[in-house]
Structures are given as structure tokens and as C-alpha cells.
N, C-alpha and C positions, 0 to 999 in steps of 0.2 A: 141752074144754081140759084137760092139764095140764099143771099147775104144777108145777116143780123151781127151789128156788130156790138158786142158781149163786154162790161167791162168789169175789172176786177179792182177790187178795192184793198188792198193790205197795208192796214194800219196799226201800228202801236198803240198802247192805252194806261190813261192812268187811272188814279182814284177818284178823280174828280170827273162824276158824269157829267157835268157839262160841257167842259171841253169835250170829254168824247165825241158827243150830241153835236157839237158844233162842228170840229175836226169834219165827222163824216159828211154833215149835211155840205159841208163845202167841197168835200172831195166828191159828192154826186152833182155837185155844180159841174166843178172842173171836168168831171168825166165824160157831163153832158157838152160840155163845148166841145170837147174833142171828137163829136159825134157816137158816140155811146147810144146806143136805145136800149139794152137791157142793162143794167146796173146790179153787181153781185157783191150783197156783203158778205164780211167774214163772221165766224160763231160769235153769236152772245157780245154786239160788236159796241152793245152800250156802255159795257164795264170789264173792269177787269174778268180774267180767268177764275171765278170766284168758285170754282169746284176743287180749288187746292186740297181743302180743307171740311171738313162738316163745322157748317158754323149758323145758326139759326138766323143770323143778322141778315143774312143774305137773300133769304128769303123776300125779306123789303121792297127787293128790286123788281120781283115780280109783278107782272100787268096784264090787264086786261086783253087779250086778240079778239076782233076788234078791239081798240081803244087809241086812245090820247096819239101813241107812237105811230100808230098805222094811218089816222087821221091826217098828221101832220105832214106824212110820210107822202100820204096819199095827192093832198094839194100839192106837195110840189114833183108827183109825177105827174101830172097835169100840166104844171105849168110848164115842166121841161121836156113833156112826151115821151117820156122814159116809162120803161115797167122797171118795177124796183124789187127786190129779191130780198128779207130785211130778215132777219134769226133774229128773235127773241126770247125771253126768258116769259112765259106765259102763267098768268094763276086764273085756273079755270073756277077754282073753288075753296073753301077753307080746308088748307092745308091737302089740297090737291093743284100739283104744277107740273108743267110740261116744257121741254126744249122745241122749240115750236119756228118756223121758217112762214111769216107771209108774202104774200105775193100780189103787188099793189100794180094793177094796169097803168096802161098809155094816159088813159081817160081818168085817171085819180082812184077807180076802182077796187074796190079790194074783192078778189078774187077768191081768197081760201087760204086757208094754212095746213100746213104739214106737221105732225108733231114726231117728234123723232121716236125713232124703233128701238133700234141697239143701244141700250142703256149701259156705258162701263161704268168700271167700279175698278180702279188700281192706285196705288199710290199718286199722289198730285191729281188724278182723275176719277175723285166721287161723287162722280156725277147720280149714280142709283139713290143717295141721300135727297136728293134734289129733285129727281124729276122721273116721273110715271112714264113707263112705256106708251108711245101712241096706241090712239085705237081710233084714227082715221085711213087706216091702210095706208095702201100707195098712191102714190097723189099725181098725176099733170096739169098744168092751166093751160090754156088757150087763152095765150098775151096775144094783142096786137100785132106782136114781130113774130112770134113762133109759140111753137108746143111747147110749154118745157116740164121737167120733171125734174121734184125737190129733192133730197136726202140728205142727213146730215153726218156730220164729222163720222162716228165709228160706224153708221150706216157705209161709208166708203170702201170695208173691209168683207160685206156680204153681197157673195157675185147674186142673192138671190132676190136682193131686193134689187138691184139696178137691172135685173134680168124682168120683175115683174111690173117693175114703174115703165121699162120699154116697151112688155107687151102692152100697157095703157096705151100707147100712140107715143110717149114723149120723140121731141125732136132732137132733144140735148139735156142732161143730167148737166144737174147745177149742186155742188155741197160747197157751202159754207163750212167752215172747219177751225178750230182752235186744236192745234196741236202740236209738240215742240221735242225739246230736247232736254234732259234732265241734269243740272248744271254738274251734280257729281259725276256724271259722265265724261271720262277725262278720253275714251279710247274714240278718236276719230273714222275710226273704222266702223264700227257700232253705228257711231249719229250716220256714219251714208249709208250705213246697209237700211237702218229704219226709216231715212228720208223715201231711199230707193224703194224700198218695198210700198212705202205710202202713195207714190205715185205709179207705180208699174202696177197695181190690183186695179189703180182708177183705167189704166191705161187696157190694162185688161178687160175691162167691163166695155172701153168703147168698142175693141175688138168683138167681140160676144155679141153684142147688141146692133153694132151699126150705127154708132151714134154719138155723134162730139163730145166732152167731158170738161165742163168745167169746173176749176176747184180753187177755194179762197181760203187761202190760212192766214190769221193775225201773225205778225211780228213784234222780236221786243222781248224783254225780259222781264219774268212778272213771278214773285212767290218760287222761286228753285227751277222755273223752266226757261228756255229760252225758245218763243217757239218761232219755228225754223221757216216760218213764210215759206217762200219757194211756191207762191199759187202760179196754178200753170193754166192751160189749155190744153188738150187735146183731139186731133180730129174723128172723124167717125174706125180710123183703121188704127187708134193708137202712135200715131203719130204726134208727137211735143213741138206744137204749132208756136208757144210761149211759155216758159218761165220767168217768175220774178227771182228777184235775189233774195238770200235767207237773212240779211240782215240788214235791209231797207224796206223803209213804206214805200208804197209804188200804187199810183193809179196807172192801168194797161187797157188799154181798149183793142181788141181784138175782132179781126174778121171772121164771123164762122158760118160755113156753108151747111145750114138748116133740111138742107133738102139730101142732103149725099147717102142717104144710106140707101135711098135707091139705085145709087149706085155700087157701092160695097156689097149689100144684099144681095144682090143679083152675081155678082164676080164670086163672094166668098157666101152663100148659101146656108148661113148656120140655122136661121129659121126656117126652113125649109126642112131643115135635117133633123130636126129635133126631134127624136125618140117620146113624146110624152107621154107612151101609153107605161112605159117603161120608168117613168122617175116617183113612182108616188111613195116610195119611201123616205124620198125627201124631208117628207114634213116628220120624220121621226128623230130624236136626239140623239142615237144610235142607233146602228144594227146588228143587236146581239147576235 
């Protein structure tokens, strides 16, 4: 076995980015005293959910990957020997921007970013006015404490990226996540079938793959949603090692065994079995 233990960060957020800024940088303190070595934020965790809406202001927020944030980011995983897992709102270019995930080593390092695949597009969620589809593929680093492998928020819902980020090596899938509940929603049955379904696909992928599942969602009510936290853990067989609550901030630090899928692997044999001569219609949008 080992042990990396993994923390999650769910926190509420206002308009004012400095509090934000602050709120978190203090809650990667607190994480780290509790013995945290990997540190996971939640989506786009500097400012509000600002994809409610198409709104050109917003754009503003956008920054540099490398820059300022991952910098600052960087010394104080350094000083606390943490790798730090940080979603950001990136602008690579004029009037080119990405939902983007870096990933800052033990050593202060910045390792690489992710920029997210699944781009939606639905009410409260326009996110496609905002931001370009990655076009750095699937990503894992080699932190200090382990492999891991990024994805973000609606990336959660495709078994075929958490399927190819695993064939990379990853040792454990990490999303960051903004996602909630819509306050006209009055029928209780509804919000758990959709909590439920959000986390039994992630739960799904650790089964599939062989491989712990970690996942961060903000809390708190913001512009007609209310999003429903609930960041959890899972282990490499789909097992719900932790949940937070859906309507508290929570720093969690959690145990996760990095190594198990050689154990799973071997018991439950799904790479092994994998037909691939068999799936190359995959890559088709249908099959007329």
C-alpha cells in the first residue's frame, strides 16, 4: 500500500476576489496542517460561477497559465510541500480562453495544465461562450506523492476520457467541479436523482479503470443555483471512502491508497479483457 493523503477543498464564494484569494489560500494552510500532501481545488475557485450568464465583463478574470496565480500558488506549495491541484479561468490569447486545471508540485513546480474537453452549454451553464475546447489531450503528472490525472467538471460524465487519462498511467482522477442545483427546482426527488447520477458515473469510472476518484464541488448559492457540494472520494472499486455535506464548506483530508489497482486489476481483470480491436467506432458521433 501507499498512502497519499488527498484533500478537498469546498468552499463558497463571493464577488469579491479577494476574499476568495484569501478564504482559499488559508484553507490550503489549514489542509496542510492536517497532513494533506495533495491539495484539490474546486472549479474556477477564484470567483463566482460566472458562466450563469453571457456576459463580456467576465472575460476580465481571465489569466495567464503560467502566471501571477500559479506563481504565488507555486511558493506556497514549497513552503508547505503540498502539490496543489488549482482550476483556473486561462486566456491564452486575444479573445482566445480555456477552463484550464494546473498542477503545481511539492517543490513549487508547475508541472502542466489541463484544459478542459467537454465544453456545455445549458441554461445557468454557458460555459461554450467562454471557453475553447482543450487541445492538450489527456493529461497525468508525476507529483511527488503520486500519478494523478486531471478532468474537469462535465468531463466527469465521459467514461472515455477517464478511460484514456487511465490508459496514461494516472494513479487517481482528480475533477475539480462547479455544479449545483437549480433553485426553481422544487421536486426533491430530481435534486438526488441528479446528485446521484453525478457521483455514481464518477464511481463508475473508478470501477472501469481501477483507480481512486477524487471529486471537488463548490458550495453555496450563487445566481439561481445552489451548488450541492457533496465532494467525495472514492476508492479504486467505487467504493464512497468520504462525502462532504451539500450545504457546508468543508476542508477533508483523506487517506488514499495510490497503489490498489494492482490489486483490483488483477481480482476484476477489465484491462485485460478489453476487446480493442473491436471498439474503433467509438470515435464516431453515431452509428447510422
Amino acid at each position: 500500500m501507499k498512502n497519499v493523503s488527498f484533500a478537498l477543498i469546498q468552499l463558497s464564494v463571493s464577488e469579491n476576489l479577494t476574499e476568495n484569494w484569501t478564504k482559499t489560500i488559508q484553507s490550503i494552510r489549514d489542509a496542510a496542517a492536517k497532513g494533506a500532501q495533495v491539495i484539490c481545488l474546486q472549479e474556477l475557485f477564484k470567483s463566482i460561477y460566472f458562466c450563469y450568464e453571457e456576459n463580456p465583463r467576465f472575460f476580465e478574470l481571465a489569466e495567464s497559465i503560467p502566471g501571477p496565480s500559479t506563481d504565488e500558488l507555486g511558493e506556497l506549495a514549497k513552503e508547505l510541500n503540498v502539490v496543489i491541484v488549482a482550476s483556473l479561468f486561462e486566456k491564452r490569447a486575444a479573445g482566445l480562453y480555456h477552463n484550464t486545471t494546473a498542477v503545481i508540485d511539492a517543490d513549487g513546480s508547475y508541472l502542466g495544465k489541463y484544459r478542459k474537453m467537454h465544453i456545455p452549454d445549458d441554461p445557468g451553464y454557458y460555459e461554450k461562450y467562454y471557453f475553447t475546447p482543450g487541445d492538450l489531450g489527456y493529461q497525468v503528472y508525476q507529483t511527488k506523492f503520486a500519478k494523478i490525472g486531471v478532468l474537469i467538471c462535465w468531463d466527469q460524465w465521459y467514461p472515455e476520457a477517464a478511460r484514456l487519462t487511465a490508459l496514461k498511467g494516472a494513479e487517481v482522477l482528480v475533477y475539480p467541479t462547479a455544479i449545483g442545483w437549480d433553485l426553481e427546482e422544487k421536486n426533491g426527488d430530481i435534486n438526488r436523482e441528479q446528485y446521484q447520477a453525478w457521483q455514481t458515473i464518477q464511481r463508475s469510472h473508478a470501477i472501469a479503470n481501477g483507480i481512486p476518484v477524487v471529486s471537488v464541488n463548490r458550495v453555496g448559492i450563487e445566481n439561481g443555483q445552489q451548488f450541492w457540494g457533496g465532494s467525495f472520494v472514492s476508492n479504486a472499486f467505487g467504493r464512497v471512502m468520504y462525502q462532504a455535506p451539500h450545504d457546508q464548506e468543508e476542508i477533508a483530508v483523506l487517506s488514499v491508497d495510490v497503489e490498489s489497482s494492482e490489486y483490483y486489476r488483477k481480482t476484476w481483470p477489465f484491462f485485460r479483457d478489453r476487446r480493442i480491436d473491436s471498439y474503433g467506432n467509438v470515435v464516431k458521433r453515431f452509428i447510422d
